[in-house]
MIFI-188423 format. One record per residue (C-alpha): x, y, z. Coordinates in steps of 0.2 Angstrom, whole numbers, plus 2048, in hexadecimal, padded with zeros to 3 digits. Example, Ala and Ser with C-alpha at 12.3 -4.5 7.8 and 13.67 -1.06 7.14 Angstrom:
<pts>
83E7EA827/8447FB824/
</pts>
This chain:
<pts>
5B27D3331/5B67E4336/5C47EE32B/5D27FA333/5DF80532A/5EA81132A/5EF824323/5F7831327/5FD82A339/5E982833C/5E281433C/5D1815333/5C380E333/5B9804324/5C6806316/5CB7F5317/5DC7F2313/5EB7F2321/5F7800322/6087FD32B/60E80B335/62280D336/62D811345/62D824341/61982533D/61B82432A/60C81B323/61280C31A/60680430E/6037F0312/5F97F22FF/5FC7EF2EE/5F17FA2E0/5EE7F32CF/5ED8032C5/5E67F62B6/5D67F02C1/5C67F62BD/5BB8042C3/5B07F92CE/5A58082D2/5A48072BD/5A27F72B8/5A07ED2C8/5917E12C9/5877EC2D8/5767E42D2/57F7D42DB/5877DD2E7/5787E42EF/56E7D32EE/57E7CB2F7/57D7DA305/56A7D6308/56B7C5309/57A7C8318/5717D5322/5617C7321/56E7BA328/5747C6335/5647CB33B/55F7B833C/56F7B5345/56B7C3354/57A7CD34A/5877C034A/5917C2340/59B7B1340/58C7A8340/58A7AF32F/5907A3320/59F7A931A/59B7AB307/58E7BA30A/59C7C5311/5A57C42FF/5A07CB2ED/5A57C62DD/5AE7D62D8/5B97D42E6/5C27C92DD/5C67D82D2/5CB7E52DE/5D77F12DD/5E17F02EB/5E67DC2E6/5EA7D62F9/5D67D62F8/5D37CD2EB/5D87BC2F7/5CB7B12FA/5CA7B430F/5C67C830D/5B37CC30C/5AB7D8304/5A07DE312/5A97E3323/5A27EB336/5A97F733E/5A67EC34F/5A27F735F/5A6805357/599806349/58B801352/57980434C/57380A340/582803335/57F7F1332/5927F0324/5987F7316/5A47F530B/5B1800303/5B57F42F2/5AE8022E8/5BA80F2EA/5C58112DE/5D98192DD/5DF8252D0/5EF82B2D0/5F083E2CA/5FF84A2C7/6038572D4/6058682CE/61486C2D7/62385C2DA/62785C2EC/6358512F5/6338462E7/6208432E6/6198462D5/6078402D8/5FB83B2E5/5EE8302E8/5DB8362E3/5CD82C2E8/5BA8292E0/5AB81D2E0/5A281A2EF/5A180C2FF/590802300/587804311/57A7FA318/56F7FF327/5697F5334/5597FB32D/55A7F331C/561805313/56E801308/5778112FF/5868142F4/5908222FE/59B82A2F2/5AC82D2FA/5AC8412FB/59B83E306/5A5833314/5AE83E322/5B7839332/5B283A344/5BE835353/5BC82635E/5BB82F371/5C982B37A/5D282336B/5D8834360/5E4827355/5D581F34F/5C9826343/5B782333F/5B282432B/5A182732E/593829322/58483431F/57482D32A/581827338/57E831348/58E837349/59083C338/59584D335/595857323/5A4865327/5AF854330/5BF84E327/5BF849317/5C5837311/5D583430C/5D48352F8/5C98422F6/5C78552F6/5BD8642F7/5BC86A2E3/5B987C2EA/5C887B2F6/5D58882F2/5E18792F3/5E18682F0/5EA85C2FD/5FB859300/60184C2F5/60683C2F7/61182D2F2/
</pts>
């Protein structure tokens, strides 16, 4: 259950959809996104969600956190039939996902179906791009210890794997190696920020 992508020549870690990467290091989306679907972190059923996500981290701890011993059907919510990026909306992609050896504790999943895309006008047209990509919402978070939070994306900030710099960590705040001033995820931006970042296609 755990979830790679990848941006910007980076593979990360707990967005949850794959990224091709072409010969030349362009990032070539392996997504499609359904500019009709609905705002999940709007109108999504969380109140279900949140039951679902206890009742899997009861299941994990009774199965000494493993995770295929786990029935199938807690690692998949309803709304994710109504995602926005559609490739997840098949029936074999969960909800909930690790981050396998390099989450650890104190992160039990999470899940980033919440999130939701927007495209936005660029004030200046550059090579061709006239909008970009701006993210909202939040990714659901589930401690070990039972906490379960909504972490709106502009909290989440990266953090590199040692040893691996192509990978990058989205890490959130109460993980150990969470830091406040780290990268920002892909999507969002600091309103204060004398700029805004580069656009994208």
């Amino acid at each position: 259950m755990n979830a790679f992508a990848i941006a910007g020549g980076m593979i990360l870690i707990a967005v949850g959809v794959a990224v091709r990467i072409s010969g030349q290091g362009s990032p070539t989306p392996a997504r499609t996104i359904d500019h009709t679907a609905p705002n999940l972190a709007e109108v999504g059923d969380l109140v279900e969600t949140e039951a679902r996500a206890r009742r899997l981290l009861a299941a994990l701890r009774n199965a000494d956190w493993n995770e295929h011993a786990v029935p199938a059907d807690l690692w998949r919510v309803p709304d994710q039939d109504r995602s926005q990026i559609v490739e997840q909306r098949a029936p074999d992609v969960p909800t909930f996902r690790t981050g396998g050896h390099l989450y650890g504790a104190p992160v039990a999943f999470f899940s980033s179906l919440y999130e939701h895309r927007t495209r936005v006008p660029v004030s200046r047209v550059a090579e061709g791009v006239r909008s970009r990509y701006e993210v909202t919402g939040f990714h659901l978070v589930m401690f070990r210890d039972g906490t379960f939070k909504r972490v709106p994306v502009a909290q989440i900030r990266g953090a590199e794997v040692p040893g691996q710099k192509s990978i990058w960590l989205a890490t959130y705040p109460g993980m150990p190696n969470y830091r406040p001033t780290g990268r920002r995820y892909p999507g969002t931006y600091d309103p204060n920020a004398a700029s805004v970042p580069p656009a994208t296609q």
